[in-house]
C-alpha positions in Angstrom: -8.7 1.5 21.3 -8.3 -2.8 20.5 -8.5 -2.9 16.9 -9.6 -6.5 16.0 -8.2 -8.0 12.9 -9.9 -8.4 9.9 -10.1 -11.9 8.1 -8.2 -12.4 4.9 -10.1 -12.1 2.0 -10.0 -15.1 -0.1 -6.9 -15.9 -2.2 -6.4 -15.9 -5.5 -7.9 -19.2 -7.8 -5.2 -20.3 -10.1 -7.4 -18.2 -13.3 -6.9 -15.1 -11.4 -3.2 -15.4 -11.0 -2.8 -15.9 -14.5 -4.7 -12.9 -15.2 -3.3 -10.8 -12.8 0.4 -12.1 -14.6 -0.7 -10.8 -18.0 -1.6 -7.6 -16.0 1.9 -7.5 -14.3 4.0 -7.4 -17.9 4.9 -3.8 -16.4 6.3 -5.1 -13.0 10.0 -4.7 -12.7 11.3 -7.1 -9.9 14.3 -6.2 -7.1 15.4 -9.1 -4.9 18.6 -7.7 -3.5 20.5 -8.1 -0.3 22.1 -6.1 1.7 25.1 -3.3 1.0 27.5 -4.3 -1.0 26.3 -7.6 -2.0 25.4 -8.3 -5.5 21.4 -8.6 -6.1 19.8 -11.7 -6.5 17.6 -12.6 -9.0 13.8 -14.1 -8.1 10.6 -15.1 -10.1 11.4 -13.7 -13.8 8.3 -11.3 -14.6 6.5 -12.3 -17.9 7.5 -12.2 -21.1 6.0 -9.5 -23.1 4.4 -9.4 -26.3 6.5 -6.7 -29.0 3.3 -4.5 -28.8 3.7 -4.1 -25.3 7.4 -4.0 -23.9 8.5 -4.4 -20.4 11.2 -2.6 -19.1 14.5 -3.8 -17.3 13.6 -5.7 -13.7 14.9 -2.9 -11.4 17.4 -4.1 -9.5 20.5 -2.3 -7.5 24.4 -2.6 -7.5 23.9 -1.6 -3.6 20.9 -2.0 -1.8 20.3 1.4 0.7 18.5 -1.1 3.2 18.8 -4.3 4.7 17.0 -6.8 2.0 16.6 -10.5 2.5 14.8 -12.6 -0.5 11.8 -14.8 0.8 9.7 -17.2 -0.3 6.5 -15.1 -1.6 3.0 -16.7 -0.7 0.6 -17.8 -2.7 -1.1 -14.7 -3.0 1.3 -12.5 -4.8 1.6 -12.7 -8.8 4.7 -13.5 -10.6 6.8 -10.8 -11.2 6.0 -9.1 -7.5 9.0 -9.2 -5.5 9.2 -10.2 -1.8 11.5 -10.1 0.4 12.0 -9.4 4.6 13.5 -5.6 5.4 15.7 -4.5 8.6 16.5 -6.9 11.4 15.3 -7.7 14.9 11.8 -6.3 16.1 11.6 -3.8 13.3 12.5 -6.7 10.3 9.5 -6.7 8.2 8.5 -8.4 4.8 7.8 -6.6 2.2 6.3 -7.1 -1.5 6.7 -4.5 -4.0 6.1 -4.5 -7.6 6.4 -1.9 -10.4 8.9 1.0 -12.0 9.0 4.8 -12.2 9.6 7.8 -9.5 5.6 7.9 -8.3 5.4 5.2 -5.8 2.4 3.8 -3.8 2.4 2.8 -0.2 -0.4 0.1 0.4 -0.7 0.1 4.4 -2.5 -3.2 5.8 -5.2 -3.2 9.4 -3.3 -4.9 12.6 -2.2 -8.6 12.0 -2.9 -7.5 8.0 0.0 -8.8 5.1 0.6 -8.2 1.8 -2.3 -10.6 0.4 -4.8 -7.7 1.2 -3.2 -5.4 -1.0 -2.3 -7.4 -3.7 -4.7 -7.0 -6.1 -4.0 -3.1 -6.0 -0.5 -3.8 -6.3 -0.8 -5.4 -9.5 -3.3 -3.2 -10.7 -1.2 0.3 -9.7 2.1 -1.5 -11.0 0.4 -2.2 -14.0 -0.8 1.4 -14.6 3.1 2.7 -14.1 3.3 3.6 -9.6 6.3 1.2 -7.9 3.9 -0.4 -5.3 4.7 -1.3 -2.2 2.8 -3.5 0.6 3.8 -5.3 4.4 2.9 -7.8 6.9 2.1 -6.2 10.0 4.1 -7.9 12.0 5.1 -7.0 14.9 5.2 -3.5 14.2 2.7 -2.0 11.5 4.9 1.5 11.8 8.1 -0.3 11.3 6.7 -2.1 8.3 5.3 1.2 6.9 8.4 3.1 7.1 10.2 -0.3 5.4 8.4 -0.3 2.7 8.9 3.1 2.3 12.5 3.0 2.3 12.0 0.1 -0.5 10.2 2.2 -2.7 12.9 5.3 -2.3 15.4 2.9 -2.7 13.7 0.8 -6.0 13.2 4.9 -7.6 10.2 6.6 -6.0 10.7 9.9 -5.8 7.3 10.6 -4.5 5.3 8.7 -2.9 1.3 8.5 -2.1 -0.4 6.6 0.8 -3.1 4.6 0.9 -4.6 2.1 4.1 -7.3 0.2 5.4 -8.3 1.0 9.6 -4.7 1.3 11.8 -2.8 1.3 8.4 -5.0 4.4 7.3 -4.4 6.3 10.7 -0.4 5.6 10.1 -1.1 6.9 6.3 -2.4 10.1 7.5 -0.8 10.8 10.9 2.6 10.0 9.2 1.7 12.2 5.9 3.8 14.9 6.5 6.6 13.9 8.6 7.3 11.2 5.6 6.1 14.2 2.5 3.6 12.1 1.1 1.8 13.7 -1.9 -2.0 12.2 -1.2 -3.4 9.9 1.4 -6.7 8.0 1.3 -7.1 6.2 4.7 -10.3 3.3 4.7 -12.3 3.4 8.7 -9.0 4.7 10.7 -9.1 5.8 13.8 -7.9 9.2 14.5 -5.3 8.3 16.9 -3.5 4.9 17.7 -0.6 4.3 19.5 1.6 7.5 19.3 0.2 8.2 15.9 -1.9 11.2 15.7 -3.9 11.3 12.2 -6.1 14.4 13.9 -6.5 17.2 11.3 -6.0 19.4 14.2 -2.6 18.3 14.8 -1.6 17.3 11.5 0.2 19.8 8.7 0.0 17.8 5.7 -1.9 19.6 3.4 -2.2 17.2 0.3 -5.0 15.2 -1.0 -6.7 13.3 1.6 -9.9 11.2 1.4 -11.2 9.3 4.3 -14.0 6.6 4.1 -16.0 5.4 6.6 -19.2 3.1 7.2 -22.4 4.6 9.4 -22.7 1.3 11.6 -18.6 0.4 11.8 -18.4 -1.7 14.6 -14.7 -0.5 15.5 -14.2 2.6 14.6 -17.2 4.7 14.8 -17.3 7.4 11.5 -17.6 10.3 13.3 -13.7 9.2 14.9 -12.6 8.7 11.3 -13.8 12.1 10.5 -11.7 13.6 12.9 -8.8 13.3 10.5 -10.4 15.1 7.6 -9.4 19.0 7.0 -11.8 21.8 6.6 -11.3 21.9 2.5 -11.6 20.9 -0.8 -8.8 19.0 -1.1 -10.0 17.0 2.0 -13.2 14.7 1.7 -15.1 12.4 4.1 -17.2 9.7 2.4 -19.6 7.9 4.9 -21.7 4.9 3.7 -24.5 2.4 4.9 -23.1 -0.4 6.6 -20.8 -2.0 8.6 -17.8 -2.7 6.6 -14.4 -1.5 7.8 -11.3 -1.0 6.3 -9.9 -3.2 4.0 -13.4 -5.0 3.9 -14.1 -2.1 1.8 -12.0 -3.8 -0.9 -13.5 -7.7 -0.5 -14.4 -9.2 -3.9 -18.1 -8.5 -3.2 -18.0 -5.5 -1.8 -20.4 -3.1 -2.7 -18.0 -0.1 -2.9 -14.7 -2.2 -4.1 -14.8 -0.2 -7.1 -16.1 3.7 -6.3 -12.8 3.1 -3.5 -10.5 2.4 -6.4 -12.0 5.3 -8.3 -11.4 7.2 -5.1 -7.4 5.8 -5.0 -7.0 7.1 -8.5 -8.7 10.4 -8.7 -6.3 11.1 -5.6 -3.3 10.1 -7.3 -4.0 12.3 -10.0 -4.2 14.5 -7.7 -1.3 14.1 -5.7 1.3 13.8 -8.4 0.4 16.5 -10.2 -1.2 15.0 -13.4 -5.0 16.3 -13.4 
């Protein structure tokens, strides 16, 4: 199955950065290099007000993982932290923002990068997860598992997947290998590459919720259904349309917010707090 990449959706205007920096006065920030370096500091995160403190930018004495700092692009709010992971063809660059031991793995479609997830970064960092995102690259399951080695190294103690088309198939078909806690996977296949997402081959037995369009143009439903359990932990929404994957989360998308609703019901969920 040839995936086709979906088109960015449209940066951030200079309002929305600022708003989404108010947003981030929660966002602790890591920039360090690699073992037995001293960390680096990047982009302060914002001051905040005495009403509404912000804890210590997380940083490490020893980083557990190979961490270059990067230039971040335009798309990621002050007080996100950015930086390229590992080395060779599995080197991928990560953002990450946030505290605390629930983490949040934001998985991006083939050719995706961290500007597709960014707004849910912000918004989950905000709320208390460590969030985590990737550039594809030129491996999206060598990105995944970097950015999951960030957030385990930055504090998460358990961690929750969410993605959008290929990235949801790696959310679910990696699930319990990598002992996620929930998974909500937008249009993904059930298989692709060596990744099998199948609920028939799969043992994770968390939280998952799939979503799908009736009319998606690359991955039909009723393949993205395949990877939903017989349960009641396990739920298949299917819509009218043809939006797929992280399309789902455009600006003017009609189901942007019940698929946010959907992310946090299933963190709730996953980590124990309902």
């Amino acid at each position: 199955m040839r995936l086709l990449p979906v088109p960015l959706p449209p940066r951030p205007t200079t309002t929305h950065l600022r708003s989404a920096a108010v947003a981030a006065l929660a966002l602790g920030l890591l920039t360090a290099c690699s073992t037995g370096t001293e960390p680096q500091t990047g982009v302060a995160a914002p001051t905040a007000t005495a009403a509404d403190p912000a804890p210590d930018p997380t940083m490490l004495e020893d980083a557990p993982v190979d961490m270059v700092p990067a230039p971040a692009p335009e798309c990621l709010s002050e007080g996100v932290a950015y930086a390229t992971v590992g080395e060779g063809d599995t080197a991928a660059s990560i953002a990450w923002a946030g505290a605390g031991e629930r983490g949040v793995l934001f998985a991006p479609p083939v050719d995706g990068d961290v500007c597709q997830w960014s707004g849910e970064l912000v918004r989950l960092a905000a709320e208390g997860y460590l969030v985590a995102t990737y550039d594809w690259g030129a491996s999206g399951e060598a990105g995944f598992r970097a950015a999951l080695d960030v957030l385990r190294a930055t504090g998460a103690e358990r961690v929750a997947f969410v993605g959008a088309s290929a990235g949801g198939t790696l959310a679910a078909g990696l699930a319990d290998d990598l002992e996620a806690v929930a998974v909500v996977a937008l249009s993904p296949p059930a298989t692709y590459g060596e990744v099998d997402a199948r609920a028939e081959v799969s043992q994770f037995a968390g939280p998952l919720q799939v979503f799908s369009s009736t009319d998606d143009p690359q991955v039909p439903a009723a393949d993205s259904a395949l990877v939903v359990r017989n349960d009641r932990t396990s739920i298949v929404t299917e819509v009218s349309g043809t939006a797929h994957g992280i399309e789902f989360m455009a600006p003017d998308a009609d189901h942007a917010d019940h698929i946010r609703s959907i992310i946090d019901d299933a963190l709730t969920e996953g980590f124990g707090e309902g």
